[in-house]
C-alpha positions as a Markdown table, in Angstrom:
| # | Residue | x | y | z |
|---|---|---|---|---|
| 1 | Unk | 0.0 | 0.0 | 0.0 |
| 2 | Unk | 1.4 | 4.0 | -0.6 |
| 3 | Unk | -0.1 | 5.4 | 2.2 |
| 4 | Unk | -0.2 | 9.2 | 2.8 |
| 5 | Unk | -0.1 | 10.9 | 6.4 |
| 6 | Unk | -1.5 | 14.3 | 7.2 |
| 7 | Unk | 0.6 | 15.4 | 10.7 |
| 8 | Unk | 2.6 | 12.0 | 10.2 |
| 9 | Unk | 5.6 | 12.9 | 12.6 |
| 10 | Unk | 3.0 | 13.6 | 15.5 |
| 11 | Unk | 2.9 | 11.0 | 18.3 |
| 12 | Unk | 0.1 | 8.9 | 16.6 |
| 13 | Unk | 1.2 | 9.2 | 12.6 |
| 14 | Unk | 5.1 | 8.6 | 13.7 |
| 15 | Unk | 4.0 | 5.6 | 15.3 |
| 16 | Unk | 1.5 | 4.7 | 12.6 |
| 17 | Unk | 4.0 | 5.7 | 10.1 |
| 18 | Unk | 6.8 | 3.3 | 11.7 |
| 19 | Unk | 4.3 | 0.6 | 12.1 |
| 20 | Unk | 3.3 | 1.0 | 8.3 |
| 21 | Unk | 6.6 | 1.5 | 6.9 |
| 22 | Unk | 8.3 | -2.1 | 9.2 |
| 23 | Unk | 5.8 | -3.8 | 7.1 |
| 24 | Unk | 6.9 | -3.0 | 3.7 |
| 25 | Unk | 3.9 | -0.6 | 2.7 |
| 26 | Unk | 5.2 | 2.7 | 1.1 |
| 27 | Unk | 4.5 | 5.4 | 3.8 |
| 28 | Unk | 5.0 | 9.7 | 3.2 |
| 29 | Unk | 4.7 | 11.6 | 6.0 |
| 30 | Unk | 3.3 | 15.2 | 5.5 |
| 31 | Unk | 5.0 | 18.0 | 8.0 |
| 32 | Unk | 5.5 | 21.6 | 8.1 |
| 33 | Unk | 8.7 | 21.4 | 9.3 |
| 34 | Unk | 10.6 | 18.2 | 7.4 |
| 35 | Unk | 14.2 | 18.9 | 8.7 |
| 36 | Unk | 13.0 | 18.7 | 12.3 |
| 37 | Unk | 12.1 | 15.0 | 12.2 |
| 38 | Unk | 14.1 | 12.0 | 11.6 |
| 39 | Unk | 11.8 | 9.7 | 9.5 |
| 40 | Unk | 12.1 | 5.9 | 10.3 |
| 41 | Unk | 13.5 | 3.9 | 8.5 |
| 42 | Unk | 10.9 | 3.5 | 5.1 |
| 43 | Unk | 9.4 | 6.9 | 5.3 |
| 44 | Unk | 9.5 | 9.4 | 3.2 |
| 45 | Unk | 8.5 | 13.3 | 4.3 |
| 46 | Unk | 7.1 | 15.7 | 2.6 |
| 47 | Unk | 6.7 | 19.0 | 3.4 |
| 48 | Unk | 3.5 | 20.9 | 3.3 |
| 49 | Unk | 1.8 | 24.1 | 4.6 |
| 50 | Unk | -1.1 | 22.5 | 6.8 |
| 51 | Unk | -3.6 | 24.6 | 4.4 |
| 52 | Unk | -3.5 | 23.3 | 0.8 |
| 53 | Unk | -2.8 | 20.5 | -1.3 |
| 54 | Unk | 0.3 | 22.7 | -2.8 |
| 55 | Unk | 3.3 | 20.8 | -3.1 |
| 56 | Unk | 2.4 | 17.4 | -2.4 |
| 57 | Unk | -1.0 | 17.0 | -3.8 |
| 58 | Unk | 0.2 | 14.4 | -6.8 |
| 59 | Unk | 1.1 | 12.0 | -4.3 |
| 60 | Unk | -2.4 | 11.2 | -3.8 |
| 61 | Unk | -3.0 | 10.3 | -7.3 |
| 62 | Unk | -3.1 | 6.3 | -7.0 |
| 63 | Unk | -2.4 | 6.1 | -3.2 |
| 64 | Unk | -3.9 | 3.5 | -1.5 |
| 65 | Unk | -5.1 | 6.0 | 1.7 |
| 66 | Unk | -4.9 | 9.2 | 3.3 |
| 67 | Unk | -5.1 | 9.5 | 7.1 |
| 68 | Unk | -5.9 | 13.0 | 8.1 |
| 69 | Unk | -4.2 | 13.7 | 11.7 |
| 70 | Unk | -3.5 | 17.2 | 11.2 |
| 71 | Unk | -4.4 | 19.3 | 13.7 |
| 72 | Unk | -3.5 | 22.0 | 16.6 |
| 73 | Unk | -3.2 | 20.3 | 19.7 |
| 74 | Unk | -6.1 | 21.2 | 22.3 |
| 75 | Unk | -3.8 | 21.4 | 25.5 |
| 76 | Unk | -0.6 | 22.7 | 23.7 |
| 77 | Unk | 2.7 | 20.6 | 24.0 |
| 78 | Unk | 4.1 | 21.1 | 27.3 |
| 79 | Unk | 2.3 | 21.6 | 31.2 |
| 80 | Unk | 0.5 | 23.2 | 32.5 |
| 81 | Unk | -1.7 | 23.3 | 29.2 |
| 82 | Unk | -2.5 | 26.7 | 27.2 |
| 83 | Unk | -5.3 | 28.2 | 28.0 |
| 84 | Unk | -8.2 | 28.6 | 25.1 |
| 85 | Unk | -7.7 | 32.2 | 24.6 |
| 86 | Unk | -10.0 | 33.2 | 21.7 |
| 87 | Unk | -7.3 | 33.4 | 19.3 |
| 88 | Unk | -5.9 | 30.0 | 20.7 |
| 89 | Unk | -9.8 | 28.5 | 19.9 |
| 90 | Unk | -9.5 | 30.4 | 16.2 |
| 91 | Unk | -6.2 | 28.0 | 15.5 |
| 92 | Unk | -7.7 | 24.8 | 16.7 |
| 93 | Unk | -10.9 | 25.2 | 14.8 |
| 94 | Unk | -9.2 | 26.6 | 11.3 |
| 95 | Unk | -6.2 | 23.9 | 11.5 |
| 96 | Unk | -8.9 | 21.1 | 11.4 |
| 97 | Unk | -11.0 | 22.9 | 8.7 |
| 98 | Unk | -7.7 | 24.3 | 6.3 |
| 99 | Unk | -5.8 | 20.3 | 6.7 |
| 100 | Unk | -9.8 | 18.7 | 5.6 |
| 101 | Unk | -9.7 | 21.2 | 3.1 |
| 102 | Unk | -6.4 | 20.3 | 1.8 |
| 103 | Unk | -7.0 | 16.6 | 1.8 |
| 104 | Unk | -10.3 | 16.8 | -0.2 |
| 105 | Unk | -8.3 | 19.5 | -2.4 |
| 106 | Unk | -5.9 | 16.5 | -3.6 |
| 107 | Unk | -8.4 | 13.7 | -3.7 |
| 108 | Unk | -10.1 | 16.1 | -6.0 |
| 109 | Unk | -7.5 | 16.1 | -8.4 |
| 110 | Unk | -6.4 | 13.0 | -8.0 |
| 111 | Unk | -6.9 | 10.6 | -11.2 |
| 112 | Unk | -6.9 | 7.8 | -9.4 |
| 113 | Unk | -9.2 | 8.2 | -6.0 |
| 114 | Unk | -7.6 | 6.8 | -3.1 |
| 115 | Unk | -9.4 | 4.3 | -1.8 |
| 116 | Unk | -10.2 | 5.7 | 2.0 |
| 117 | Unk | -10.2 | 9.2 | 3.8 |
| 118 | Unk | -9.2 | 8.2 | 7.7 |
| 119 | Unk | -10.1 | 11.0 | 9.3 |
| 120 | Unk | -9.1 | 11.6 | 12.8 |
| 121 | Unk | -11.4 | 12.7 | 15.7 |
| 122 | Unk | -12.5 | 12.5 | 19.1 |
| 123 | Unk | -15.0 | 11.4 | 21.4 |
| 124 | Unk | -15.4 | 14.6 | 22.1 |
| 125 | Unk | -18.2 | 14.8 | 20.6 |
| 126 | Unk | -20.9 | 13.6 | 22.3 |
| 127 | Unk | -20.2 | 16.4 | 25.0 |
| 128 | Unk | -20.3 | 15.9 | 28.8 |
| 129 | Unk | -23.0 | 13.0 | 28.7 |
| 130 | Unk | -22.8 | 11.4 | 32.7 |
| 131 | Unk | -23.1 | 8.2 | 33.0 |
| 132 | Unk | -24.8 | 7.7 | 29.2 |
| 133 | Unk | -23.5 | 4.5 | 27.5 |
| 134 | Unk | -22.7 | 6.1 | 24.0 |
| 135 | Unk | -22.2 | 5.0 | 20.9 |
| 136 | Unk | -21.7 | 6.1 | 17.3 |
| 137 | Unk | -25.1 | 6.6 | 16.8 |
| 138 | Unk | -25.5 | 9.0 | 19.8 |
| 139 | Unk | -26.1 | 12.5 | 19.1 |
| 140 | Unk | -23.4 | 15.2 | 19.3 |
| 141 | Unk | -23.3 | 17.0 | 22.8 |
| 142 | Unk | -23.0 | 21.0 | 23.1 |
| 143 | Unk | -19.7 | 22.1 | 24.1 |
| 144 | Unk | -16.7 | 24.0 | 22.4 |
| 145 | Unk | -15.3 | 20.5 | 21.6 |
| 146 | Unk | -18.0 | 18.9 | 20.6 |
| 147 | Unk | -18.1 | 21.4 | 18.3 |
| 148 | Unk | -15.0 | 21.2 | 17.1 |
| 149 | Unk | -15.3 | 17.7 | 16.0 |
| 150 | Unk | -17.7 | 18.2 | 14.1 |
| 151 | Unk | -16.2 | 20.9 | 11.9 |
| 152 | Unk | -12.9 | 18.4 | 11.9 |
| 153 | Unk | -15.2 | 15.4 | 10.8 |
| 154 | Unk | -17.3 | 17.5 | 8.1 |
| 155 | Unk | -14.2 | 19.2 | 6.7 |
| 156 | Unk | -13.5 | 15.5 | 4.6 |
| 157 | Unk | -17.0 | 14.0 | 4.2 |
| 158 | Unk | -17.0 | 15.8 | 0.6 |
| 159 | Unk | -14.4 | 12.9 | -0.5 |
| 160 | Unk | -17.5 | 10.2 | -0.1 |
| 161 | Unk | -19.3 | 12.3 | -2.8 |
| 162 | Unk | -16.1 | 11.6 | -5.0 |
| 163 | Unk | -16.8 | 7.5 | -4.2 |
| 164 | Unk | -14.2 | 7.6 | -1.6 |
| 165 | Unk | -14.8 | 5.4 | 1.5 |
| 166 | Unk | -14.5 | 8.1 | 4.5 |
| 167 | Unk | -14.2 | 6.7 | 8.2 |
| 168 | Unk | -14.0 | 9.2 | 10.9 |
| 169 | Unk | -12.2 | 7.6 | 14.2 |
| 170 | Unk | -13.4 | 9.1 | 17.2 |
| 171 | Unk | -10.8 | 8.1 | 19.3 |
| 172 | Unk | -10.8 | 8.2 | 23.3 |
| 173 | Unk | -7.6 | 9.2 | 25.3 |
| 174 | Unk | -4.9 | 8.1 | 23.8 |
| 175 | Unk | -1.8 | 6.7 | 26.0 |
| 176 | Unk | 1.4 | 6.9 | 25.2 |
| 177 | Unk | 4.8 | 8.2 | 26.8 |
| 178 | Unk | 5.7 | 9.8 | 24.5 |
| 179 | Unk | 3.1 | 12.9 | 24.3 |
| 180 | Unk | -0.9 | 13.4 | 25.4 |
| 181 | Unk | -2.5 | 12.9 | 27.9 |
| 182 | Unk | -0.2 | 10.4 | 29.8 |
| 183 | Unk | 2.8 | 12.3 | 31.0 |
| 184 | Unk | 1.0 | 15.3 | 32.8 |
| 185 | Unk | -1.6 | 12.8 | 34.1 |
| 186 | Unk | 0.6 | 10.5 | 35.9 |
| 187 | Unk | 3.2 | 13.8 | 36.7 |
| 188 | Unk | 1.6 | 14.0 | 40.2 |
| 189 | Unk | 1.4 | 10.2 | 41.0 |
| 190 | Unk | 5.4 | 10.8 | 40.1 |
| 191 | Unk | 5.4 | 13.8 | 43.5 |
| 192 | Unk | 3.1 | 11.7 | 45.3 |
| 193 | Unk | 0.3 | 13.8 | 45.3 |
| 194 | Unk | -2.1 | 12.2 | 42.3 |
| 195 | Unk | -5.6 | 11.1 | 43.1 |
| 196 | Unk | -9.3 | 12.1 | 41.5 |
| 197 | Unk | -10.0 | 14.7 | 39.5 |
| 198 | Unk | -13.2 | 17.2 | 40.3 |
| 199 | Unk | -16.1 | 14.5 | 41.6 |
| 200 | Unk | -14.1 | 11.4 | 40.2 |
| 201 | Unk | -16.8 | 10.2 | 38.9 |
| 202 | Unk | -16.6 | 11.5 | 35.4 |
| 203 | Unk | -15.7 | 8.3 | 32.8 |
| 204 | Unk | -12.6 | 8.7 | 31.1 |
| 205 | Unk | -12.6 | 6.6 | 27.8 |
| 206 | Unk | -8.9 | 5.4 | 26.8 |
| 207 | Unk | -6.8 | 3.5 | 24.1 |
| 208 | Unk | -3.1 | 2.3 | 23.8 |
| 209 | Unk | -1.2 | 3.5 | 21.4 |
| 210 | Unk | -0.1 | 0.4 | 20.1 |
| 211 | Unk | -4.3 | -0.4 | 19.8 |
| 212 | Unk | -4.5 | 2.9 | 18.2 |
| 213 | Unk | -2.2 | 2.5 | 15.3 |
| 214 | Unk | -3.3 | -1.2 | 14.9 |
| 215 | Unk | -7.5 | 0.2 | 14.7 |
| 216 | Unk | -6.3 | 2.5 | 11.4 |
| 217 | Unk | -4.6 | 0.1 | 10.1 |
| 218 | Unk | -7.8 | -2.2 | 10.0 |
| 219 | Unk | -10.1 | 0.0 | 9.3 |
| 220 | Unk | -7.8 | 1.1 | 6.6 |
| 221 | Unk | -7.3 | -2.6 | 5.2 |
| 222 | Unk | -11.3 | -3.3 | 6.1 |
| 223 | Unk | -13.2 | -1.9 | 3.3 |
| 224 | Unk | -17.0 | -2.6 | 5.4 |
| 225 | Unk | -15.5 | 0.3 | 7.8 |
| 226 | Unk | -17.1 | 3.5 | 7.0 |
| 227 | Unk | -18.7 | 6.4 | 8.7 |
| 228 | Unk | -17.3 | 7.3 | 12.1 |
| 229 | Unk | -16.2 | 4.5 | 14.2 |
| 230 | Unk | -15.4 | 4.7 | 18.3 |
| 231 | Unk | -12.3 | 3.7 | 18.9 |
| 232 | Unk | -11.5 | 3.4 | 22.3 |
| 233 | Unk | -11.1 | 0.4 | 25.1 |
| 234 | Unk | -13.8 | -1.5 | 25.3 |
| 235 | Unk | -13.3 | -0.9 | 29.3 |
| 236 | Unk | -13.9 | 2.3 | 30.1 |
| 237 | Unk | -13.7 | 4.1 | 34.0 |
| 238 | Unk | -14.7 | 6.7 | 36.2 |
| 239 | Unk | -12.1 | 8.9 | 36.8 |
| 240 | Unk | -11.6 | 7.4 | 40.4 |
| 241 | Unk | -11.0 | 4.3 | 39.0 |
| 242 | Unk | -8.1 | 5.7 | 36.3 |
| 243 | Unk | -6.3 | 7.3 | 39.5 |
| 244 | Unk | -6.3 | 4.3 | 41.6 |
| 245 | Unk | -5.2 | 1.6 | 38.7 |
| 246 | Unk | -2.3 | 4.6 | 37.8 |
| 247 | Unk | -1.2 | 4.3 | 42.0 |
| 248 | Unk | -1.3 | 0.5 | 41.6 |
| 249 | Unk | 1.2 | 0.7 | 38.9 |
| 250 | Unk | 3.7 | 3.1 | 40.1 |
| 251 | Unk | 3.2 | 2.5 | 43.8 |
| 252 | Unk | 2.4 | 6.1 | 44.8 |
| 253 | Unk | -0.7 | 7.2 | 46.2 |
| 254 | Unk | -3.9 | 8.0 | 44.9 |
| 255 | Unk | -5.9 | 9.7 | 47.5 |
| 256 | Unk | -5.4 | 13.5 | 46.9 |
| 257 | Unk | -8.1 | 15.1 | 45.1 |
| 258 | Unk | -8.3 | 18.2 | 43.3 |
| 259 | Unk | -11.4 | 20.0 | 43.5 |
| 260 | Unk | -13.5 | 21.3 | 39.9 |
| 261 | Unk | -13.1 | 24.4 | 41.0 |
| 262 | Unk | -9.2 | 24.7 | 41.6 |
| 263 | Unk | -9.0 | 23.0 | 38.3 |
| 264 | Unk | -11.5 | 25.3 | 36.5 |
| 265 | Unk | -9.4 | 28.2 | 37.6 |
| 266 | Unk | -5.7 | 27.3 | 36.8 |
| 267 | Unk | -6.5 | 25.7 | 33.4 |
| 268 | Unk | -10.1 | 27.6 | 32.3 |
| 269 | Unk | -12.2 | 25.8 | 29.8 |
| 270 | Unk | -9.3 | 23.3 | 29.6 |
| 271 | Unk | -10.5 | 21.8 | 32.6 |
| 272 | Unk | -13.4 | 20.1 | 30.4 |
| 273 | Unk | -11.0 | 17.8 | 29.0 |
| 274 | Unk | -10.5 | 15.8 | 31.8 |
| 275 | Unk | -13.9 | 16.9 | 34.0 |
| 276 | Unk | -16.3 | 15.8 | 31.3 |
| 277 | Unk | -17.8 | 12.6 | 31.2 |
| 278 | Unk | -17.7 | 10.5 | 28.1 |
| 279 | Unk | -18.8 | 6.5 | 28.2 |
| 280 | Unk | -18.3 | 5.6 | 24.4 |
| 281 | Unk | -18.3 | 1.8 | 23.5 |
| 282 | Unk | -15.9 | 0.5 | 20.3 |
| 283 | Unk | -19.2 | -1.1 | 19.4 |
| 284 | Unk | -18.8 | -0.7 | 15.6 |
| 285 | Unk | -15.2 | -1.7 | 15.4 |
| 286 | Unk | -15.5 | -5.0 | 17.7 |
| 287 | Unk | -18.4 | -5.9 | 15.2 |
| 288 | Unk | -16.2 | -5.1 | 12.1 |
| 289 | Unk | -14.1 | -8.1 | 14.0 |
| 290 | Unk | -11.1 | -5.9 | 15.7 |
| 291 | Unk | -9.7 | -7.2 | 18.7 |
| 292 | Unk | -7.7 | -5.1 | 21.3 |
| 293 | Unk | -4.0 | -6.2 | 22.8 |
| 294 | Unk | -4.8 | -4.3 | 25.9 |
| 295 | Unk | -8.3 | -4.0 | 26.8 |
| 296 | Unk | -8.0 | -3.1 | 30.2 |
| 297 | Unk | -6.0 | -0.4 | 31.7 |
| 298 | Unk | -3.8 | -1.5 | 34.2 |
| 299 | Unk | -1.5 | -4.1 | 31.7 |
| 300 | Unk | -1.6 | -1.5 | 29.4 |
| 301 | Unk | -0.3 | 1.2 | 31.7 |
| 302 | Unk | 2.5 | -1.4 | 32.7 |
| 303 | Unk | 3.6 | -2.0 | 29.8 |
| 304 | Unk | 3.7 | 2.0 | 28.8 |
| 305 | Unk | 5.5 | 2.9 | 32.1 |
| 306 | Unk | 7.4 | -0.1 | 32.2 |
């Protein structure tokens, strides 16, 4: 397979990329900054302005897929997160729209259509829902970041007009050490001090890496995928549960809670990404026949922190 990689030196396409690439499939990596990365060994980067199709836009002409990770990062890079000034809500709304835009810009001109559009996502989208079991045929909630995922998941739907097979992934929390959620979650298990967040009883809905990569590659190579697909642990928890399994793991306490309110006012609107409650289910992808190497959270956070 030629597969091309919107934001493919990120910490999911790098590790997509790597995966891709080991197997002997023809992998290019698009990033606005080429000499910053050292591609592994098999992929091939090409440089590109996050906006258009300029530059790189033939490669799509044949390719077998295009997975669409592109995007502004919602907390920033480093901790505490950046706050969502309105010009920091400006960037993470117009890089999701302007990479879509790019993406459907080369399928466009393509000759011959890829075969599949992955676009990225988030659960994020159903909103702050309590204790609601959801699934991909729940509505979309009303928030800043539901709304956002819906302008990221529209902004490549015109490619199914074009008879290409689009598949949104509306992935939960991803884990890795290497960037997310991970290392400033487990930062104050590492001082001693971790434990609940707000209530604790908001669920937190989570994926390895390692499942991650391995749920594109399927629903790349699985042409009955289409449409957006949860892809998450089938195991969910509150976020009680998540701070307890993480003291289990690294031996540190997990009794300290931090309030909503203290939360709300160091990070601002930030705070909804880890105080909202999202229960999603992979229903759709365990019935397309994907199965997860670490289902359950507190193997796969030994093997991550190992």
């Amino acid at each position: 397979m030629r597969v091309i990689i919107t934001g493919g030196t990120g910490m999911i396409g790098s590790e997509l990329a790597a995966s891709l690439a080991g197997d002997g499939h023809e992998v290019i990596a698009l990033s606005r900054n080429p000499s910053k990365h050292a591609p592994p060994p098999g992929v091939q980067i090409e440089k590109w302005d996050s906006k258009t199709a300029a530059g790189w836009g033939h490669l799509a002409d044949g390719a077998d897929a295009i997975v669409n990770l592109a995007a502004e990062s919602i907390a920033g890079e480093g901790f505490p997160p950046d706050r969502w000034t309105a010009a920091k809500k400006r960037r993470i709304r117009q890089s999701r729209i302007d990479a879509g835009n790019a993406v459907v810009e080369a399928v466009k001109a393509a000759a011959s259509k890829p075969a599949v559009v992955i676009q990225a996502s988030g659960n994020d989208y159903y909103g702050d829902q309590g204790d609601e079991v959801l699934t991909e045929e729940a509505p979309p909630g009303d928030s800043f970041l539901a709304d956002i995922t819906l302008d990221w998941e529209g902004a490549t739907a015109p490619v199914a007009e074009m008879g290409v097979r689009h598949v949104v992934t509306r992935s939960g929390m991803v884990l890795s050490p290497e960037g997310g959620a991970l290392p400033s979650t487990i930062l104050p298990f590492r001082l001693f001090v971790g434990g609940p967040l707000g209530g604790g009883r908001q669920w937190w809905s989570w994926i390895h890496i390692q499942d991650q990569v391995r749920a594109i590659r399927f629903l790349i190579e699985n042409e009955a995928a289409s449409g957006p697909v949860i892809v998450c642990t089938p195991n969910p928890l509150r976020n009680k549960d998540f701070a307890r399994v993480i003291g289990e793991v690294m031996g540190r306490p997990s009794y300290f809670p931090v309030p909503a309110f203290a939360l709300k006012l160091a990070l601002g609107e930030v705070a909804d990404t880890v105080l909202h409650s999202r229960r999603t289910l992979p229903e759709k992808l365990q019935a397309l026949g994907f199965t997860f190497l670490y289902p359950d959270l507190k193997p796969a956070l030994e093997d991550l922190l190992k």
